[in-house]
C-alpha positions as CSV (number, residue, x, y, z in Angstrom):
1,X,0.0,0.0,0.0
2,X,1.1,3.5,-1.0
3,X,0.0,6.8,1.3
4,X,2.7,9.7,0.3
5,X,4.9,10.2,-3.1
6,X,6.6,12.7,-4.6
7,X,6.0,14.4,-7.8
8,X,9.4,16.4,-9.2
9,X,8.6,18.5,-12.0
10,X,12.5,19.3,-14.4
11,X,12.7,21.8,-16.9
12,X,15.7,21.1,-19.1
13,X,17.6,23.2,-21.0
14,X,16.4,23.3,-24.7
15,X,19.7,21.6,-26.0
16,X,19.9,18.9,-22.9
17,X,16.7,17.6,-22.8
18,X,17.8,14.2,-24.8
19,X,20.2,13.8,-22.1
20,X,17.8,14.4,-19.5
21,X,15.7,11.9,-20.9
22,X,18.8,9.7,-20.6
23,X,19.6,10.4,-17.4
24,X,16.6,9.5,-16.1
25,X,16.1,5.9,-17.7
26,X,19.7,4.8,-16.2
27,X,18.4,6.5,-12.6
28,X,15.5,3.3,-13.0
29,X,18.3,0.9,-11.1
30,X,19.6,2.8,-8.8
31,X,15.8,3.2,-7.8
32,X,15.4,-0.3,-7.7
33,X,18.0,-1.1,-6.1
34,X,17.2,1.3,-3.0
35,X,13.9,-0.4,-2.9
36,X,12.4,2.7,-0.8
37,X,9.5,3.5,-3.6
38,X,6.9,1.4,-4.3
39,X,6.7,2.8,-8.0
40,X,8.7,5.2,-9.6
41,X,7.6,7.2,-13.6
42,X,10.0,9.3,-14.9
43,X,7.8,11.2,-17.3
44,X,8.0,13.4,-20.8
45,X,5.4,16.4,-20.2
46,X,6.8,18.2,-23.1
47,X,10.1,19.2,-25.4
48,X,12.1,20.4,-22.5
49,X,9.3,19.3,-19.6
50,X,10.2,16.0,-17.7
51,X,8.6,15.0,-14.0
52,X,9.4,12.2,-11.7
53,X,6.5,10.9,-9.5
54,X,7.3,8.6,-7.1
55,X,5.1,7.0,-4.4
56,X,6.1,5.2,-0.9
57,X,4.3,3.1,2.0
58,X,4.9,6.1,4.3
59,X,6.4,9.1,4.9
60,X,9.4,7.8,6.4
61,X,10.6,5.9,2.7
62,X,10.1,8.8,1.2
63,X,12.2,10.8,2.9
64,X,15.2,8.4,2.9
65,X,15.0,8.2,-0.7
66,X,14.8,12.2,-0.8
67,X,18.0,12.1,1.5
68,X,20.0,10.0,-0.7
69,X,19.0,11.2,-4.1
70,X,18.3,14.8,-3.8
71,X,22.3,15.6,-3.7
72,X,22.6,13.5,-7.7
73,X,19.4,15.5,-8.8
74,X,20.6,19.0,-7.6
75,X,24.4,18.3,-9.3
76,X,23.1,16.9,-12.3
77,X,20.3,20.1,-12.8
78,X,23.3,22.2,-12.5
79,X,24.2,21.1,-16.2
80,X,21.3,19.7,-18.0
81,X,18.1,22.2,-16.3
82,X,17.0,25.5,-17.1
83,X,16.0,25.9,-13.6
84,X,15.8,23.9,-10.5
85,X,13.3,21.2,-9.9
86,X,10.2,22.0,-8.0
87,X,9.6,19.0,-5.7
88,X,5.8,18.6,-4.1
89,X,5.2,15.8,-1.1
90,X,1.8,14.5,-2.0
91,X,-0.4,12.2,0.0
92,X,-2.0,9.2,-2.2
93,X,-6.0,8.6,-1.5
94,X,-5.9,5.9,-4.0
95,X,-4.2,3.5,-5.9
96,X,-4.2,0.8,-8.4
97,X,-0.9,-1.6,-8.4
98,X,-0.5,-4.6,-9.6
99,X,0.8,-6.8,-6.9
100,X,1.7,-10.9,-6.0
Protein backbone atom coordinates (compact mmCIF):
# COMPACT_ATOMS: atom_id res chain seq x y z
CA UNK A 1 0.00 0.00 0.00
CA UNK A 2 1.06 3.46 -0.98
CA UNK A 3 0.02 6.82 1.34
CA UNK A 4 2.69 9.66 0.34
CA UNK A 5 4.86 10.25 -3.14
CA UNK A 6 6.56 12.74 -4.65
CA UNK A 7 6.00 14.41 -7.76
CA UNK A 8 9.38 16.43 -9.25
CA UNK A 9 8.59 18.53 -11.95
CA UNK A 10 12.52 19.27 -14.35
CA UNK A 11 12.68 21.79 -16.94
CA UNK A 12 15.69 21.10 -19.11
CA UNK A 13 17.62 23.22 -20.96
CA UNK A 14 16.37 23.30 -24.69
CA UNK A 15 19.70 21.61 -26.01
CA UNK A 16 19.87 18.90 -22.85
CA UNK A 17 16.68 17.55 -22.80
CA UNK A 18 17.81 14.22 -24.82
CA UNK A 19 20.23 13.80 -22.06
CA UNK A 20 17.80 14.41 -19.48
CA UNK A 21 15.71 11.85 -20.86
CA UNK A 22 18.80 9.71 -20.63
CA UNK A 23 19.60 10.38 -17.40
CA UNK A 24 16.59 9.52 -16.05
CA UNK A 25 16.08 5.91 -17.68
CA UNK A 26 19.68 4.83 -16.22
CA UNK A 27 18.38 6.50 -12.55
CA UNK A 28 15.51 3.35 -13.03
CA UNK A 29 18.30 0.93 -11.13
CA UNK A 30 19.56 2.83 -8.77
CA UNK A 31 15.83 3.24 -7.77
CA UNK A 32 15.41 -0.26 -7.72
CA UNK A 33 18.01 -1.13 -6.10
CA UNK A 34 17.17 1.30 -2.99
CA UNK A 35 13.94 -0.39 -2.86
CA UNK A 36 12.38 2.66 -0.77
CA UNK A 37 9.52 3.52 -3.58
CA UNK A 38 6.93 1.38 -4.28
CA UNK A 39 6.68 2.84 -8.03
CA UNK A 40 8.71 5.18 -9.62
CA UNK A 41 7.65 7.19 -13.55
CA UNK A 42 9.98 9.27 -14.94
CA UNK A 43 7.75 11.16 -17.33
CA UNK A 44 8.05 13.42 -20.78
CA UNK A 45 5.42 16.39 -20.24
CA UNK A 46 6.83 18.21 -23.08
CA UNK A 47 10.11 19.24 -25.40
CA UNK A 48 12.08 20.39 -22.55
CA UNK A 49 9.29 19.27 -19.58
CA UNK A 50 10.20 15.97 -17.66
CA UNK A 51 8.64 15.04 -14.01
CA UNK A 52 9.43 12.23 -11.65
CA UNK A 53 6.45 10.85 -9.46
CA UNK A 54 7.28 8.59 -7.07
CA UNK A 55 5.08 7.01 -4.41
CA UNK A 56 6.07 5.22 -0.93
CA UNK A 57 4.33 3.06 1.99
CA UNK A 58 4.89 6.09 4.35
CA UNK A 59 6.38 9.09 4.91
CA UNK A 60 9.40 7.76 6.43
CA UNK A 61 10.60 5.89 2.67
CA UNK A 62 10.14 8.83 1.22
CA UNK A 63 12.21 10.78 2.95
CA UNK A 64 15.23 8.37 2.94
CA UNK A 65 15.05 8.20 -0.66
CA UNK A 66 14.75 12.15 -0.81
CA UNK A 67 17.99 12.14 1.45
CA UNK A 68 20.00 9.95 -0.71
CA UNK A 69 19.00 11.22 -4.07
CA UNK A 70 18.34 14.77 -3.84
CA UNK A 71 22.33 15.63 -3.69
CA UNK A 72 22.61 13.47 -7.70
CA UNK A 73 19.44 15.51 -8.80
CA UNK A 74 20.59 19.03 -7.63
CA UNK A 75 24.38 18.27 -9.30
CA UNK A 76 23.11 16.94 -12.32
CA UNK A 77 20.30 20.10 -12.84
CA UNK A 78 23.29 22.16 -12.52
CA UNK A 79 24.19 21.08 -16.22
CA UNK A 80 21.34 19.73 -18.00
CA UNK A 81 18.10 22.18 -16.30
CA UNK A 82 17.04 25.54 -17.06
CA UNK A 83 15.96 25.94 -13.60
CA UNK A 84 15.84 23.90 -10.49
CA UNK A 85 13.29 21.23 -9.89
CA UNK A 86 10.20 22.02 -7.96
CA UNK A 87 9.59 18.96 -5.67
CA UNK A 88 5.84 18.63 -4.12
CA UNK A 89 5.17 15.79 -1.15
CA UNK A 90 1.76 14.52 -1.99
CA UNK A 91 -0.36 12.18 -0.03
CA UNK A 92 -1.99 9.16 -2.20
CA UNK A 93 -6.02 8.63 -1.50
CA UNK A 94 -5.93 5.87 -3.96
CA UNK A 95 -4.24 3.48 -5.95
CA UNK A 96 -4.18 0.81 -8.36
CA UNK A 97 -0.86 -1.55 -8.35
CA UNK A 98 -0.51 -4.58 -9.59
CA UNK A 99 0.80 -6.76 -6.90
CA UNK A 100 1.73 -10.86 -6.04
Amino acid sequence: MVTVGLFIRVEARPDKADEVEERFKDVVEIVRKEGKAVVWFALRLGPTTFAIYDAFADDADRRAHLEANLPALRAAGADLFAEPPTIEHIDVVASLIPGP
